[in-house]
C-alpha positions as CSV (number, residue, x, y, z in Angstrom):
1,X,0.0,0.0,0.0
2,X,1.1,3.4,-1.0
3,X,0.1,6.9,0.4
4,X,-1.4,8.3,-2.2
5,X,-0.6,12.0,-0.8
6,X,3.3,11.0,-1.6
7,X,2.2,9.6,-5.2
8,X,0.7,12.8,-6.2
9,X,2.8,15.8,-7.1
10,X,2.5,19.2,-5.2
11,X,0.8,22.0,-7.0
12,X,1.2,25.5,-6.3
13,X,-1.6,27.5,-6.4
14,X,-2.7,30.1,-9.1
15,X,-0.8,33.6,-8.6
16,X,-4.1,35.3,-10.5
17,X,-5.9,36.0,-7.4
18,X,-3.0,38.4,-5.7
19,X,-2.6,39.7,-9.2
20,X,-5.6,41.2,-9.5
21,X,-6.3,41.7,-5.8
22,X,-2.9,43.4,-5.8
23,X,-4.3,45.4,-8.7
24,X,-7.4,46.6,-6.8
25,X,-5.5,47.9,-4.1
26,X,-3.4,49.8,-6.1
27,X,-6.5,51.4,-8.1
28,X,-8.2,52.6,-5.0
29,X,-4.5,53.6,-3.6
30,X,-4.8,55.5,-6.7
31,X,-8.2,56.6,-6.1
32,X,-8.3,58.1,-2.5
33,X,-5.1,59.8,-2.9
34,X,-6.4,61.9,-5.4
35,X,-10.1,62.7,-3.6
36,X,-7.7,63.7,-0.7
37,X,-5.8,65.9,-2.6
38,X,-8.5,67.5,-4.0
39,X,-10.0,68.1,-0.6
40,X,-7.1,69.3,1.0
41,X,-5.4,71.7,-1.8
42,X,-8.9,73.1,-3.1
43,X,-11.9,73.1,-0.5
44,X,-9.8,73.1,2.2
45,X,-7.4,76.0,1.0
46,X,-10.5,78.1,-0.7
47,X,-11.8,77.4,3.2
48,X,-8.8,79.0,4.6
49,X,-9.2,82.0,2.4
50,X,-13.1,82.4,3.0
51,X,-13.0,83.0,6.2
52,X,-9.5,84.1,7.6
53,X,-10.2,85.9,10.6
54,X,-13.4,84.1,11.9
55,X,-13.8,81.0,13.9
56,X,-13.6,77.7,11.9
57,X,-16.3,77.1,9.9
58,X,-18.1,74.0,10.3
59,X,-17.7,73.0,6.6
60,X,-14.1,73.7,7.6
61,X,-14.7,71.3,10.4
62,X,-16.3,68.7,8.3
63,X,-13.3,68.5,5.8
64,X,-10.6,68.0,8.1
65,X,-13.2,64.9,9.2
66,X,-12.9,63.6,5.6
67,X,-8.9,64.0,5.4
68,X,-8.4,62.5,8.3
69,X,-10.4,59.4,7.2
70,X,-9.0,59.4,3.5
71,X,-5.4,58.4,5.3
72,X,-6.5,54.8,4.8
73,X,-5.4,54.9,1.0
74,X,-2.1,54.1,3.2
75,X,-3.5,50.6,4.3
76,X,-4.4,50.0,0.4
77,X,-0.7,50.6,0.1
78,X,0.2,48.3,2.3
79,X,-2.0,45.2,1.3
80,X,-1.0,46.0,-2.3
81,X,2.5,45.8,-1.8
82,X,1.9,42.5,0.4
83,X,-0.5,40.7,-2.2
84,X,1.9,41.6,-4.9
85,X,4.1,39.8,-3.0
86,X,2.1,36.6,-2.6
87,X,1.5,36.7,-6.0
88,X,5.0,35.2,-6.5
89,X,4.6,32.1,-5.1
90,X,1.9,30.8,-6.9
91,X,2.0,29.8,-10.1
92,X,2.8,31.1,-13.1
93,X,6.2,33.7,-11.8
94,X,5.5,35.8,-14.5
95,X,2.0,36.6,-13.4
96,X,3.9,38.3,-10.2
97,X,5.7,40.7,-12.4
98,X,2.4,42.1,-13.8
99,X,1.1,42.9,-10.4
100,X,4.7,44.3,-9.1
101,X,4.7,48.1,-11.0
102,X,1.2,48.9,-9.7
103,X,2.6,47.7,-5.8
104,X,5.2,49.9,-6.5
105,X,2.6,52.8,-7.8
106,X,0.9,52.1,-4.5
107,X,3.9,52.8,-2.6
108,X,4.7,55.4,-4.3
109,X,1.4,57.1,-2.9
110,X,2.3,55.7,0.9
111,X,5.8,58.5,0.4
112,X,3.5,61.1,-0.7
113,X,3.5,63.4,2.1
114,X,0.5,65.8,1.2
């Protein structure tokens, strides 16, 4: 008698899931970055000049609440970069190398200090 777990050979998983899991994260990376730029170098900014002597608006108010929430395109970063990663050991290699430059395009936006 022969184990059949020892007759069979091992297969490797397929790398397309982290590839285009790694790809999602990148895109909405991508994505929030850009809605938090655009809330913190045009409403917050035209904010700032609306009212410069008065109290803080509460529009003001809510915008800093959105920016502050928007930071999260950093964990996209993050599970990008890892996923990208993982991609690599499933099967085929090659399919890792697709998913690397937009990991990489993620990370990119991590540095970004706004």
């Amino acid at each position: 008698m022969t184990n059949s777990q020892e007759e069979q050979p091992i297969s490797r998983k397929s790398a397309w899931p982290y590839v285009l899991t790694s790809i999602f994260f990148a895109f909405i990376c991508v994505y929030l970055l850009s809605i938090y730029s655009t809330v913190h170098w045009q409403i917050c900014t035209r904010l700032a000049s609306l009212y410069p002597d008065e109290r803080i608006h509460e529009t003001a108010l809510v915008a800093e609440s959105v920016l502050s929430h928007l930071l999260i395109y950093r964990i996209f970063a993050i599970l990008s970069c890892i996923w990208a990663v993982l991609s690599f050991r499933g099967k085929p290699k090659w399919a890792g190398y697709i998913a690397l430059p937009f990991a990489l395009l993620a990370l990119a936006c991590f540095i970004i200090v706004m």
